[in-house]
N, C-alpha and C positions, 0 to 999 in steps of 0.2 A: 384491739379493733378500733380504726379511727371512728373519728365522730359524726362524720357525713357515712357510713358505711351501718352506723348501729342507727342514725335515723330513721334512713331509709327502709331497717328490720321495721322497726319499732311503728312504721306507716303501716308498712303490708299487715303484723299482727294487729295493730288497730283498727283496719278495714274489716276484716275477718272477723273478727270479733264484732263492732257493733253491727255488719251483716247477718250474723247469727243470732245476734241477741235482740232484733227488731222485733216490735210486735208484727201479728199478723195484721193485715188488711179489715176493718171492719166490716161485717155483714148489712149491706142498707136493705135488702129485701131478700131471704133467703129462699131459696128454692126449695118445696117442702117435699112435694111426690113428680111423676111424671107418668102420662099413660101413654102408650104403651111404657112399663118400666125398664130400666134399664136393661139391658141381656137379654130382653126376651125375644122368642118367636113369634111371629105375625105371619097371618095368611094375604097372599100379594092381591093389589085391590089398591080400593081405596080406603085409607090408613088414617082414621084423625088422630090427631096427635093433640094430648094435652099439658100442658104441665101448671101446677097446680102451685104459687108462691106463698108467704107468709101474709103479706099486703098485695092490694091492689097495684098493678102496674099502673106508671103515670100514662095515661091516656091522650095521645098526643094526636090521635086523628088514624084514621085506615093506613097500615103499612108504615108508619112513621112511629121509629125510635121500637116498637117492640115486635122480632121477628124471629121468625123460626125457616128453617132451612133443612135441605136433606142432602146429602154426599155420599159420594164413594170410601170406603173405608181406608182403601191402600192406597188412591190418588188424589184423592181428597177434593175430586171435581165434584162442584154443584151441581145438582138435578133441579133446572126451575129454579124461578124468582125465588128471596126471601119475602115473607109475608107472616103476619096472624092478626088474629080478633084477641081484643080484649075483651072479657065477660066477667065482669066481677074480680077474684084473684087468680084469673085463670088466663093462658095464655091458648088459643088454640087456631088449630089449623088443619086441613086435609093434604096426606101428598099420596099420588097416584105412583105405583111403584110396581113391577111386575117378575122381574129378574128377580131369580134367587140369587139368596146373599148377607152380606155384612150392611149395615150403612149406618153413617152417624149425622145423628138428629141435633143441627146445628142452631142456636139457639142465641137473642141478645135483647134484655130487659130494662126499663129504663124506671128507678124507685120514682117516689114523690118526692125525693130532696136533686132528683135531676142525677144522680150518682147510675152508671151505666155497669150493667154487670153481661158477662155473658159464659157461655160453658157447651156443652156437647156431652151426648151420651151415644151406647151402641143400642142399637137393634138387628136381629134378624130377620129377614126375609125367606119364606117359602112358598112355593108356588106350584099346589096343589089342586087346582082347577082352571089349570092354563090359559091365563089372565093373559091379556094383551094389552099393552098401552102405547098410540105413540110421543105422548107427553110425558116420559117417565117425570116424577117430581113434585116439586111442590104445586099447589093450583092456586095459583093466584090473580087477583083482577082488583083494577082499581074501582075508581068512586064510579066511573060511568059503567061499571060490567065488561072491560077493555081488560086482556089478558097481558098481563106486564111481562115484557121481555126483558128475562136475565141482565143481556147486555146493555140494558138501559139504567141499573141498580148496581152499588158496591156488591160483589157476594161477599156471605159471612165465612167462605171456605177462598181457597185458592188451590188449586192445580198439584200443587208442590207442599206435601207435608213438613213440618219440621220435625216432627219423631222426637222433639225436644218435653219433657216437662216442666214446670215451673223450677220445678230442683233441679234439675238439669242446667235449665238456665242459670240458678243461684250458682252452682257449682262452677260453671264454667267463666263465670262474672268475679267469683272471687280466684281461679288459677290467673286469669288476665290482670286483676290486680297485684296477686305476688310475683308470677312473674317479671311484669313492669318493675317491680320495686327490685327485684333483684338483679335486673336488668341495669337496671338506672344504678344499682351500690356497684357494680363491677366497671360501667362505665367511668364512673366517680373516682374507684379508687384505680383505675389505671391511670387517669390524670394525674392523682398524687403521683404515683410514681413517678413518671414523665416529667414532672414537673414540684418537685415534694417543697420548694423557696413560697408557692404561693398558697399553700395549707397549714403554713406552720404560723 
């Protein structure tokens, strides 16, 4: 095997490896419970949502740095602004929700060392006392009592799921790495051939 051909091995299993062998992400504020909990059924209404950290969230002012969100499960469209109150180590908030169904309680927290975390959980919807809303979603208002319009805020969701996991992602971050590397050994050593006066 020439020597630009076992390099270029020798990259791709060294990516692979220390990809695999990384620590994980440090915890700066963990997430401890959540209300409603994960999986569960809820009656359609108005739904406070809690969720419940290890430390206090950094407290950055109304709507700012710590939010919570609600979505479609399969489209992953926003319902309403993101918004919540900080209350001690708790994060909370109200979404008005009516439709049965799936949806995921989208969620982003900001520690006291400034370090940003965020995540998503499912809930159920059922709708057993035929609730009507025409504000499905989060309820949110700014400092004046002014109802914040989605469009005027990043959402914490988009339109277009990725159906991807973090492993997913790993996964597919190290094929694109060997790949490329085997890519690049086959281009290399068709050179040699082509030309074998300027490898030796």
């Amino acid at each position: 095997m020439k020597k630009t051909l076992r390099i270029a091995l020798f990259t791709a299993v060294s990516a692979i490896f220390l990809i695999s062998v990384a620590p994980p992400a440090l915890a700066h504020n963990e997430l401890i419970t959540t209300s409603p909990e994960a999986g569960t059924t809820v009656q359609a209404g108005m739904i406070p949502i809690t969720l419940h950290f290890e430390e206090a969230p950094l407290n950055l002012g109304l709507n700012q740095g710590n939010l919570i969100a609600i979505a479609d499960v399969v489209t992953h469209e926003q319902y309403g602004a993101a918004c919540a109150q900080v209350v001690g180590t708790d994060l909370t908030t109200t979404v008005e929700l009516a439709k049965a169904g799936e949806y995921l309680v989208l969620w982003r927290s900001t520690a006291d060392d400034g370090h940003v975390a965020s995540g998503d959980f499912l809930i159920k919807v059922e709708n057993n006392t035929n609730f009507k809303t025409s504000n499905p979603g989060n309820q949110c208002f700014d400092e004046q009592g002014v109802r914040i319009n989605p469009a005027d805020q990043e959402p914490l969701s988009t339109k277009t799921p990725s159906g991807l996991s973090a492993l997913d992602g790993l996964f597919i971050g190290i094929g694109f790495i060997v790949l490329g590397s085997v890519i690049s050994a086959v281009l290399i050593r068709r050179r040699q051939n082509s030309n074998p006066d300027l490898y030796e």
